[in-house]
N, C-alpha and C positions, 0 to 999 in steps of 0.2 A: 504494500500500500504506500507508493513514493508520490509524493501532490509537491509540486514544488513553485511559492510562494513568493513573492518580492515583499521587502522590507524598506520603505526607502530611508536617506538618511542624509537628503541632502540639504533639508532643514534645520539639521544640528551633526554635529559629532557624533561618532559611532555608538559610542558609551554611551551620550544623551538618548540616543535611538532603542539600544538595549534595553535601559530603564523602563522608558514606555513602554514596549515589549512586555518587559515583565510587569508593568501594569497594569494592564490588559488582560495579562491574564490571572491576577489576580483580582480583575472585576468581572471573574466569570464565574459564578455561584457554587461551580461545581469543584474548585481549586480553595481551599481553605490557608493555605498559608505557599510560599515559596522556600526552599532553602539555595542560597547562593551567596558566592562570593564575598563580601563588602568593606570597604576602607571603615577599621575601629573609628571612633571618632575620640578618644584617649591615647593613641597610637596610629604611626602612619604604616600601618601592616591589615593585609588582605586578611581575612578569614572566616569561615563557612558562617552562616546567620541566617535563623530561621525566622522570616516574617511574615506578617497578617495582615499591617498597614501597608497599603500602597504608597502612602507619603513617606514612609520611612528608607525608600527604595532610591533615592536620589544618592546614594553613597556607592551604590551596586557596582563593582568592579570586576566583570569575570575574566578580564582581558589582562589583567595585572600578571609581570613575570615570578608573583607572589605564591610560593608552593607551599606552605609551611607543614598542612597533613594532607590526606589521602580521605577525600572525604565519601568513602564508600565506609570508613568505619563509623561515620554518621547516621549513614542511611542505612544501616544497619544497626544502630542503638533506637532510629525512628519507625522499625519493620518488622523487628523482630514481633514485638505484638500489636494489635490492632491499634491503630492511631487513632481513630474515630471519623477521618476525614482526605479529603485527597491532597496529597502535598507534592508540587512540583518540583523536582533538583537540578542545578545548574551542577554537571559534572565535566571534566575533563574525560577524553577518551582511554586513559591507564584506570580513572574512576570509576568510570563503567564498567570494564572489564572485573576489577578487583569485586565490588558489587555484582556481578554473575557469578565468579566463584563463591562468594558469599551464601549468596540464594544455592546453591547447589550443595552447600554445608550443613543446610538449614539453621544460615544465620541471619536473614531478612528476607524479606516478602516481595514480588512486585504491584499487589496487588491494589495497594491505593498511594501508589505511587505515578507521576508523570515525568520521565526519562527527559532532560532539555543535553543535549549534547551541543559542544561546541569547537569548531576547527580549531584545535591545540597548536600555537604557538610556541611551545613551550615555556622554562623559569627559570631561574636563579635559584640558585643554592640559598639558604635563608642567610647567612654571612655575608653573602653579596648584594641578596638586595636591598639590604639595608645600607650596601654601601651605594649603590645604585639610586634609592628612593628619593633623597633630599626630605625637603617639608613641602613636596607638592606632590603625592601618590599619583593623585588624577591627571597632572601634568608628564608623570613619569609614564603613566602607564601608554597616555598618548605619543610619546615618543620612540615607545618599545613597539607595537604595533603597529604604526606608520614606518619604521624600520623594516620591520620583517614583512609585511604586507608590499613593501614596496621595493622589496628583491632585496634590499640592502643590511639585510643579514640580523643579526640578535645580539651582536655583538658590541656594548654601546658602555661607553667611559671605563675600560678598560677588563668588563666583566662579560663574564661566557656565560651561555648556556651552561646547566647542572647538563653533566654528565648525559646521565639518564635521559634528559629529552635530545641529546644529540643523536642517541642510540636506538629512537623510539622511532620504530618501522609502522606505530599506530595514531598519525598528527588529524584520520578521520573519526569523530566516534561513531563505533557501529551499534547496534541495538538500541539508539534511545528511540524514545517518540517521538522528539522531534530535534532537528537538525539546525543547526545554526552556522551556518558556510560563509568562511571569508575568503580562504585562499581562489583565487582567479578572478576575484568579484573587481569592482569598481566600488571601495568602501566608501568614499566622496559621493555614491549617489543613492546604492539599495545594495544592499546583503541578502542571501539565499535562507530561507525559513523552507523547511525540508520536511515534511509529516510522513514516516517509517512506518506507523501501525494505524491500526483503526482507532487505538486509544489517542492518538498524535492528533488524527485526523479531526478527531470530534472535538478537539478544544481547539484547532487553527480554525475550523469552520464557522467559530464564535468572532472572529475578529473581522472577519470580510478582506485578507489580503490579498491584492492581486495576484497574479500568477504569473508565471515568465520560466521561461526554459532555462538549464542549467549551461552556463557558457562554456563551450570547448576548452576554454583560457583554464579552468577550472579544473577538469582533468589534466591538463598538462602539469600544471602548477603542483597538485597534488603526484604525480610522478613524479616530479625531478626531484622535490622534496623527499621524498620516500625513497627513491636512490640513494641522496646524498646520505642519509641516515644510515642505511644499511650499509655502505662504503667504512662509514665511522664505526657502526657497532661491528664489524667483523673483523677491522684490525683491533678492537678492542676485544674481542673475544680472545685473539689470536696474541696479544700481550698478558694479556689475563691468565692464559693456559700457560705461557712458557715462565711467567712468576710463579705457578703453584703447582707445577706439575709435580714436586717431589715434597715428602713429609716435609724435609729443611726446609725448603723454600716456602710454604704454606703456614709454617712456623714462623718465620718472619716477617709472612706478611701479615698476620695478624699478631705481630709483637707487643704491637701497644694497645690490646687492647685490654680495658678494666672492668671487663662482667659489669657493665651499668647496664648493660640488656635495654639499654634505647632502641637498638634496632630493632628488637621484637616489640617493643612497644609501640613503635610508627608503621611497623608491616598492618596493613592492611587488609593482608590475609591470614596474617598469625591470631587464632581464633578462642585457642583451647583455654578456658574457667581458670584452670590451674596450672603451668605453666612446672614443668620437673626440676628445672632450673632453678625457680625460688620455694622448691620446697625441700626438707632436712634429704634428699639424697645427696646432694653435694653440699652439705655442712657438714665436714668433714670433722673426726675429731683433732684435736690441735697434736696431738702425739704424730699424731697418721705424716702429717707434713714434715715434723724432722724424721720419719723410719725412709722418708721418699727424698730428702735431703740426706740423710747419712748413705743410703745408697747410691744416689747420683751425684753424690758432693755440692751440688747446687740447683734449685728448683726457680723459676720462675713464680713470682707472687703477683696477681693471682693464678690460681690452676685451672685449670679445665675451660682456658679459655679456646682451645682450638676445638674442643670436645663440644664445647655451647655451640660454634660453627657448623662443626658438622653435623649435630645431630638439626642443627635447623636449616639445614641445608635437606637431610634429608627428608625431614617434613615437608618443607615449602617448594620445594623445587622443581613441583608439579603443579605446584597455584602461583608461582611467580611471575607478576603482569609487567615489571620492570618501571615501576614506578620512580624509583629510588629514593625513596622515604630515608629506609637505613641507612641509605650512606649523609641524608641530609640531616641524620638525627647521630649521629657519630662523633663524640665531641673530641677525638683524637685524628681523625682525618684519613679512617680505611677504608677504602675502596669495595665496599660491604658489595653497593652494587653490583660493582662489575664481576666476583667473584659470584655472586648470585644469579645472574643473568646469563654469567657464561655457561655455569653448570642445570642451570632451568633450561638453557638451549637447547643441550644436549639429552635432557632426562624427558623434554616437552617430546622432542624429537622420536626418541626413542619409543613411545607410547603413545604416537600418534598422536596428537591434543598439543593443545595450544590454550593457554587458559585465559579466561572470557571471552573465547570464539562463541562459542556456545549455548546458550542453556540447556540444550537436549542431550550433551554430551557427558557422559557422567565422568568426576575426576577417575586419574588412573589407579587402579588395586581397591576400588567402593564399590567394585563387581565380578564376578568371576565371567570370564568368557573363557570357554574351551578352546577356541582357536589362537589364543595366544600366546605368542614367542615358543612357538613351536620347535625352532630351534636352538632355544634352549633346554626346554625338558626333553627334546628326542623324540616326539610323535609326533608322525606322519599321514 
C-alpha cells in the first residue's frame, strides 16, 4: 500500500514544515499523543518526548545530528502493555529495525502504534555534538541538513559522522507507516510523505495532501549513498577482523575496558529483566583473585571483562541493527560497534536473517527447522 504524497515547504523551513506535519496529525482524533524528537528547552540536546499538545511541538527537531538513545527502547516501555490510545513515533530507520526485533521478543506491540519513519541523515557521536551545537540547536541542525541534502557531505567544523551511521547500508526506513523522504527531493519546495500500510494510509487521508510521483533524483540519491556506506563498512569490517582475530589481540582491544556495562544499557536490543553480569555469578570471592594472581603472577582489575564481551556478543549478534548506541555510551573510547557489527555480519549471514528485515521472520535458534545446517550435523 505505497500513496505517495507532496508536502510543501516553500513557505517556511523544513523543520517549520515538519512541525505542522506533526500537527496535523495530532489534530486527528484518532492519534492521542506523538512521540519525537525535541530540543530540551533546559539544554541545547535533542531527545525523544512524548506529546498531546500541538503547541508544544514548535521545539520538534527530528533532523538534529542529535543521537543520544535508540528510541525503540521507548517504544517498547510504551507497548509492552496496552496504552489506552494511538500514539504516533518519529523513529530513525536502525529505530525501526531495533523495534521489530523487539516485537518479535515479545517486548512491544504494534498494535496502537503509528510507525513515522524518516530519511536518516545520520549523527554525531554525543561528545561531538555538543561540540558541534553552539547555543542555536535549531540553527545547527539547519546547517547539518542543508549540508548533506545538498551533496556537500556531514562533515561540518571539524566533526564526522558517528561511526555507525557511516556504516549504515539502512539511510531508508523500511516498515513504518508512513515515510518521510528527503534525499533526491527539492527541500526548498515539498518533501515526499510516503503511506507503507493501510494503517499509514488512513491517517494521511485525514490531511488532504497532494500527490506527486516519487522523483528519479531520489532513487539515484539513495544509491550512491548506500554505496558509499557499504564501501566504508567493509573496510571496517575488514580492520575490525585483522585487530581481533586472535585471543591477544581481542585482549587489547578491549583493554580499557571497566564493566560499567553502559553498552548493555544503551543496546537497544539487550532485553533480558536480569542481566548474569550484575548478578553474584561474577562476585567473585576476594581470595579467588589472589589464587588467579598467585598463579599468573599478575591479573588485570577488573576480570571478566573480555568474558562480559563475548558472552554479549553471543547473545546479541543475531539482533544486532548497528545502531551504535554502545560505542556512543563507552566512556573509554572502544570500538564496541565495530567489533559488534563485524561479528553480527557474519553470524546474520550465517542464518540467513538480517535483523529488523522482518516481522514474519523468527530470530535464529526460537525455532527448530529440520532443514538446517545440514552440513553441519551430516544429514542429507
Amino acid at each position: 500500500m505505497v500513496n505517495s504524497l507532496k508536502l510543501e515547504t516553500k513557505d517556511t523551513d523544513l523543520l517549520g514544515a515538519l512541525q505542522n506535519f506533526f500537527k496535523s496529525l495530532l489534530g486527528i482524533d484518532e492519534i492521542q499523543a506523538i512521540l519525537v524528537p525535541q530540543i530540551l528547552p533546559m539544554k541545547n540536546m535533542v531527545m525523544p518526548v512524548l506529546i498531546s499538545d500541538p503547541e508544544r511541538l514548535d521545539g520538534v527537531d527530528p533532523l538534529s545530528p542529535a543521537f543520544p538513545m535508540n528510541g525503540a527502547k521507548i517504544v517498547s516501555k510504551l507497548t509492552r502493555k496496552p496504552i489506552g490510545g494511538k500514539v504516533a513515533v518519529v523513529l530513525r530507520p536502525c529505530e525501526i529495525r531495533a523495534f521489530i526485533e523487539l516485537v518479535k521478543l515479545k517486548q512491544g506491540h504494534m498494535d496502537e502504534i503509528i510507525i513515522i519513519g524518516i530519511d536518516c541523515l545520520g549523527a554525531y557521536k554525543n561528545t561531538d555534538y555538543f561540540q558541534y551545537v553552539g547555543e542555536d540547536p535549531k540553527e545547527s541542525t539547519q546547517r547539518f541538513y542543508e549540508s548533506v541534502l545538498s551533496g556537500n557531505g556531514a562533515s561540518l567544523e571539524n566533526v564526522e559522522l558517528a561511526p555507525a551511521c557511516k556504516a549504515c547500508e539502512h539511510p531508508v526506513p523500511e516498515h513504518a507507516d508512513i515515510l518521510i523522504g528527503l534525499f533526491g527531493l527539492d527541500i526548498h519546495k515539498h518533501i515526499l510523505i510516503q503511506t507503507q500500510t493501510e494503517k499509514g494510509k488512513k491517517i494521511t487521508d485525514n490531511l488532504e495532501l497532494p500527490k506527486m510521483g516519487e522523483p528519479p533524483e531520489r532513487k539515484t540519491a539513495i544509491e550512491n549513498l548506500i554505496a558509499e556506506r557499504i564501501d566504508y563498512r567493509d573496510k571496517m569490517f575488514a580492520e575490525t577482523s585483522a585487530a581481533t582475530d586472535t585471543l591477544e589481540k581481542l585482549t587489547a582491544y578491549l583493554a580499557n575496558c571497566i564493566n560499567c556495562y553502559n553498552c548493555r544499557v544503551a543496546c537497544p536490543v539487550c532485553y533480558c529483566r536480569e542481566c548474569v553480569f550484575v548478578t553474584d555469578v561474577f562476585n567473585h570471592e576476594p581470595s579467588q583473585y589472589l589464587r588467579w594472581s598467585a598463579r599468573k603472577g599478575a591479573i588485570k582489575m577488573p576480570t571478566d571483562t573480555v568474558f562480559y564481551h563475548l558472552t554479549r556478543l553471543a547473545h546479541m549478534s543475531t539482533a544486532c541493527v548497528g545502531c551504535g548506541q554502545c560505542s556512543n555510551a563507552c566512556p573509554n573510547g572502544i570500538h564496541v560497534m565495530e567489533l559488534f557489527r563485524t561479528v553480527a555480519d557474519r553470524t546474520q549471514k550465517g542464518f540467513n536473517y538480517e535483523a529488523g528485515r522482518s516481522l514474519e521472520e523468527f530470530p535464529p535458534m526460537s525455532e527448530f527447522r529440520e532443514d538446517e545446517f545440514d552440513e553441519v550435523v551430516g544429514i542429507s
